[in-house]
N, C-alpha and C positions, 0 to 999 in steps of 0.2 A: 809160783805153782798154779796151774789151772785148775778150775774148780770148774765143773761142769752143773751147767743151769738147771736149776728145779723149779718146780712150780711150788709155792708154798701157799698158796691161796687165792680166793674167786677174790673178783674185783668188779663194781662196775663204775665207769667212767662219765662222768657230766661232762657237757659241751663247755661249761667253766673252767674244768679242770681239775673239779673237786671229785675224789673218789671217796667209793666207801668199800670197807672192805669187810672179807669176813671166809668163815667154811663155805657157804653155799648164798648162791647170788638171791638179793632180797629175801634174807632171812632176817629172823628177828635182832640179830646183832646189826646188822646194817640199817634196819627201821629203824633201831635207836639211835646210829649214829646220822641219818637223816634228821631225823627230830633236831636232834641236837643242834646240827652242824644251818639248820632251816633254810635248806637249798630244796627244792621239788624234784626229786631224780623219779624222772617221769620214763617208764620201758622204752616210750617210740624214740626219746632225748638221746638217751643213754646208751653206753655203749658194752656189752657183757662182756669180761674178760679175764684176767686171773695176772697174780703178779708173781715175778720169779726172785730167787733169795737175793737181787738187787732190791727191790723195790720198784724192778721195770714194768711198765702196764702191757699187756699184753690180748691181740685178740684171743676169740679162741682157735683159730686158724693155727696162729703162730704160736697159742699154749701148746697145742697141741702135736707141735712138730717137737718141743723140747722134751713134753711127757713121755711122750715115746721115745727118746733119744735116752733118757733118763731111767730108763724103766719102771715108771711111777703107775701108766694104765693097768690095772685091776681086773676091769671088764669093757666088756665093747659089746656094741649097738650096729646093729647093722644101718641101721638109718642114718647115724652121727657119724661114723667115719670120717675124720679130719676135721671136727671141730671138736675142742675138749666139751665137757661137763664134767660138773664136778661127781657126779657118779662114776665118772673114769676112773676118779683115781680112790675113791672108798664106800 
């Protein structure tokens, strides 16, 4: 059965490989798991994105070709067009 792709959360991505994830990109859930995890996920490093109900990383380019295929956008921004935020979707 196909199961068509959602976005179920921000993500962002270390040049290591390590993510951190969370509702909204560098929020307080993800500080914590920074601390924790004591990698420097530094903004210019990193890479903003959002992960889909695989666990797939995703830019937001391509979150945002699924959010809309999905009918998950909310609201829209005239500036952002074609790249998600997580205000798209709540």
């Amino acid at each position: 059965m196909f199961m068509q792709k959602r976005i179920v959360c921000a993500a962002v991505k270390h040049p290591s490989g390590s993510m951190l994830v969370g509702p909204r990109h560098y929020d307080h859930i993800m500080q914590r798991q920074a601390m924790t995890n004591r990698v420097a996920f530094n903004e210019h490093e990193c890479i903003c994105g959002f992960l889909n109900q695989d666990g797939e990383f995703l830019t937001r380019e391509q979150a945002w070709v699924v959010a809309v295929s999905a009918k998950q956008i909310i609201r829209k921004f005239t500036d952002d067009e074609g790249r998600l935020f997580s205000e798209h979707l709540y």
